[in-house]
Every structure is written in C-alpha cells, then in structure tokens.
N, C-alpha and C positions, 0 to 999 in steps of 0.2 A: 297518192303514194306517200306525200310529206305525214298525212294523219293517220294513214295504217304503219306509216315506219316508227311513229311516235307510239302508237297505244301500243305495237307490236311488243317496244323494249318496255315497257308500264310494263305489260303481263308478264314480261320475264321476268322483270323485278319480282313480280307479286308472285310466281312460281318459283321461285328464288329458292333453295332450301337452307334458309336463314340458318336455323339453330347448327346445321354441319357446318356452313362458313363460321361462324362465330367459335363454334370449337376447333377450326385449325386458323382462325387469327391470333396474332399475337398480343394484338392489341382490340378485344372487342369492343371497345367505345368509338376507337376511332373509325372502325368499321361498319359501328352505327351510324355515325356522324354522317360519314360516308355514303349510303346508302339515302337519309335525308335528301343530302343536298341533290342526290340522283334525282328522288323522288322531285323535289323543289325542281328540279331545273327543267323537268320532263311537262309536269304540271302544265309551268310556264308555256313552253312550247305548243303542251295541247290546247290549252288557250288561247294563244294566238292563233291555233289551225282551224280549232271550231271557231273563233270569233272568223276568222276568212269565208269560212264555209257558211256561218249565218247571213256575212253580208253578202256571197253570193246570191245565195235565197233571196235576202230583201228585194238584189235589182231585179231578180226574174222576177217577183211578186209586183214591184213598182209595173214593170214593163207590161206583164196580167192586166194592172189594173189603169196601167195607159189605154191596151186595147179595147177592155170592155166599157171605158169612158167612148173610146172613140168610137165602138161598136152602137153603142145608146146613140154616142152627138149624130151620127150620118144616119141612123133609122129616125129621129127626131127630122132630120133636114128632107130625109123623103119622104115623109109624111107631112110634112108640110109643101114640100113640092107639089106632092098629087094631090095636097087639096090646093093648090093654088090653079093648079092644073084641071079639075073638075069644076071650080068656076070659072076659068073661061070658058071654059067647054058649055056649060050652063047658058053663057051670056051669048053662047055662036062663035067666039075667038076660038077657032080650032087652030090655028097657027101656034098661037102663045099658049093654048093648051098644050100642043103636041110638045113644043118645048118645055114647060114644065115637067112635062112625064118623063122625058130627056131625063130632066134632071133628077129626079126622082129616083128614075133606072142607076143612075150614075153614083147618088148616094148610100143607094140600096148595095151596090156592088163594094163600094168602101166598107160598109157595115157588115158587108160578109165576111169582105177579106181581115179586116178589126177580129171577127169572129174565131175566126181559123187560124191566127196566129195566139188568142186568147187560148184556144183548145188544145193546141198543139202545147202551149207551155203548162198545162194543167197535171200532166204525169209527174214534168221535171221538178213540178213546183211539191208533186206530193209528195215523189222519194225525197228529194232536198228537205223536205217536214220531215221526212221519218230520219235520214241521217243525222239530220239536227239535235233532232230529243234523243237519238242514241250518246252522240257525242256529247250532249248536257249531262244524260245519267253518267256515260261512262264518267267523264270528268267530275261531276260530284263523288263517283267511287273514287276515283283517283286520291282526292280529299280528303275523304275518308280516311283511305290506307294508310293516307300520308301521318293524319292524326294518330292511327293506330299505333303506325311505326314509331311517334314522336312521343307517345303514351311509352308504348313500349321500353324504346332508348332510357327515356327517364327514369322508369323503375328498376331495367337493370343495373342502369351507373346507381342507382339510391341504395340498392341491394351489394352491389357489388363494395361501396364505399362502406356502408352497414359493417358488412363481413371483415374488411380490412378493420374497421373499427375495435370492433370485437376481437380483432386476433392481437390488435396493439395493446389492446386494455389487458386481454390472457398474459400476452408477454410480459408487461409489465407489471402486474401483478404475482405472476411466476417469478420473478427476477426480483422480489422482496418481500417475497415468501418468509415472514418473521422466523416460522418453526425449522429453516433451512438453517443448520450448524455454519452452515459457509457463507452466511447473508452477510452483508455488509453492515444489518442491524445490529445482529446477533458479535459480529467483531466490535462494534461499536458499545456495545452492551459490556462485554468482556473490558473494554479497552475502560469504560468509566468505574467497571468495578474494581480494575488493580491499583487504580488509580486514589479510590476510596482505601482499599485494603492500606495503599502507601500511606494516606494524609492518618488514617486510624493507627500506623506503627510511629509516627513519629507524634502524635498527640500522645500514646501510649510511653517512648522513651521518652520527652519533655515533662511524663506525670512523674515515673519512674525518678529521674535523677532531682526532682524537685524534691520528692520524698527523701532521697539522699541526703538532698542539703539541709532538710529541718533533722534528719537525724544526727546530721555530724553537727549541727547545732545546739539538739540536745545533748550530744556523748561532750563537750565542749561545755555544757554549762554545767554539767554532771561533775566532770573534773575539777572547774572553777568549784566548784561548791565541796571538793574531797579538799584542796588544797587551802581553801579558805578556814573550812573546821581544824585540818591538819596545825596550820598558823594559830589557830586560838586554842587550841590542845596546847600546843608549844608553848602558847605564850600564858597557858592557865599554869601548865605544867613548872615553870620559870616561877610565875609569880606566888606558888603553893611553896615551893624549896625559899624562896626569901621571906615569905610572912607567917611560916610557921604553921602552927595548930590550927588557926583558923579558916582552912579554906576547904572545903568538900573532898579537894584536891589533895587536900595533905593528910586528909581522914583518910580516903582510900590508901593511900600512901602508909601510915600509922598502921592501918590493918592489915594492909602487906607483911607490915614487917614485925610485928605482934604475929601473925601465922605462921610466919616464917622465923618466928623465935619460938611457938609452940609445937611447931615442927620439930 
C-alpha cells in the first residue's frame, strides 16, 4: 500500500496539467521550484519502498536457497545411509543394515520436506522479480521526469529573465530616446547651447566696447594733434606780425592785403 500510495501521487504529478497551473500561478518559478521538491521528496520515498521490497526478495531468495542447500545436504546423507546400509546387508549385519535404511528413510524425508518449502517459495520469489524490475524501471522514470522537469524549470526561469531583460534594455533605451524633444539629452543640449549663445554675447560686447576705447583714443589724439597745429598756427601767426616781411606767414599776409587793396 506504502509503494502504490507513493507511485500513485508520482503519476499525478506527471498527469499534472502543468502549463494550466503555471498560467494561474502568480509566481511560476516558485511553482516550479515547488513541484521539484515534490518530485525530490517522492523520489526519495520510492526508494526507500522499492529498496524494502528488494530486501524482502533477498530473504525469500536466501531462505530458497537455505532450503535447496538443505534439500541437496539430507539427499547426500541418505545416500550415504543406504550405502552404508547395503554393506552390512552385504556382510549378513541385517540389524545395522535395517538401521541405516532407517536412516536413510529419515534423511530422504528431510530432503523432501527442504524440497516443498523450496517450491512453495518459487512463485513468491518470481512475482517479487517481476515487482522489483517494475519498481526499478518505474523509479528510473521517476528520474527521468525529475531531470526533465529540472531541464525544464531552468529554461523557463532563463527565458523568462531573457524577456524581463529585453523589456529593461526597451525601457531604457526608450527613456533616452536622443530624437525625443522632451529627452533629458535633448534639455541638456539646449541648456549647453544658451549657454554658448551667452559666453558668445559677452565675448561679443567686451570686443565691441574695446573697439570703443581705441576709438575714443583715436578721436582724443585727433584733437591733440588740431590743437597742437592750432598753437603753432598761433604762434607762426605771432611770430610773422613781429618779424616782418620775411616769413611765409607774412607773405600770405602781404597778399591778403595787396588783394584786398586791388579790390
């Protein structure tokens, strides 16, 4: 009852209709996980029931081969009896013949009964063979499933992590999306170019009021240079009126006023 209760839940496992449990779990890893350890702990179990059930077999088998030991010893001993028994018979001792035949009979009787507990255990011993190699194959399937299912598990957590992978890498490359107006690149982008326009407006007014100041430097030496002529006009003009005739200055002057007398 213990090994049909055991294979019993095995096959229900394996009839199990996995892929419908996994779509109303909420968690199908841990629901594989789950079903593993099932498998694992059942495993165990059928192990320990077929290992029960082999050494059953073994003692019937020993106990087989106690009797047909003891089947052979007691036919060996009566046949030694009755030849013990047919030389005295031989030599005239019919007394100690008769007794050895005795014993002979008595051996003989051992050796049957050896026999008939040998025969009688011969069915128990076959079905116990045949249960046996059922419950080896069945438990190497058990094995099997077991691997399948631990195959299985593995590839869909490796799939299902896969896919989560895939969906992080989509999001995250969605989420800085360059050609996105509202990217945090694209503000950033913006934000180093006003920033350029700024340093370019004030490079721009620092060229601007430099050129200012060499101009008011030239308007400034422009002046000095009207007032300095201005002063030597003056002072050519001064020194033409006290030296007379002889100065450029008093020529122009002369012709002034010779025009201005032929006027």
């Amino acid at each position: 009852m213990v090994k049909q209760s055991i294979f019993g839940r095995i096959a229900t496992l394996a009839k199990a209709n996995i892929n419908a449990m996994l779509d109303k779990a909420e968690d199908p890893q841990k629901m594989l996980d789950q079903m593993v350890r099932d498998y694992t702990n059942s495993i165990s179990e059928a192990e320990a029931a077929v290992a029960q059930t082999i050494g059953n077999l073994r003692m019937i088998q020993d106990d087989y081969n106690e009797d047909m030991d003891a089947a052979k010893s007691w036919g060996q001993k009566a046949l030694a009896a009755s030849q013990k028994a047919d030389q005295f018979r031989t030599s005239g001792d019919t007394a100690s013949a008769d007794k050895f035949d005795n014993l002979a009979k008595v051996a003989i009787e051992r050796q049957m009964d050896a026999e008939r507990q040998a025969k009688a255990a011969e069915p128990t011993i076959a079905s116990q063979s045949e249960i046996v190699d059922k419950l080896k194959t069945g438990l190497d399937q058990m094995k099997t499933k077991r691997q399948q299912l631990v195959s299985k598990r593995d590839e869909l957590v490796a799939r299902a992590k896969s896919v989560q992978a895939q969906s992080a890498v989509h999001d995250a490359v969605k989420s800085i999306d360059i050609l996105d107006p509202s990217s945090e690149v694209n503000r950033f982008e913006e934000k180093v170019r006003r920033e350029e326009a700024r340093v370019r407006g004030q490079n721009e007014l620092a060229a601007s009021s430099l050129d200012a100041q060499f101009e008011s430097l030239e308007d400034l030496g422009e002046q000095t240079e009207v007032e300095a002529r201005l002063a030597a006009l003056k002072a050519g003009g001064t020194q033409s009126l006290t030296a007379g005739n002889g100065s450029a200055a008093g020529e122009v002057e002369l012709d002034y006023t010779q025009g201005s007398t032929t006027n």
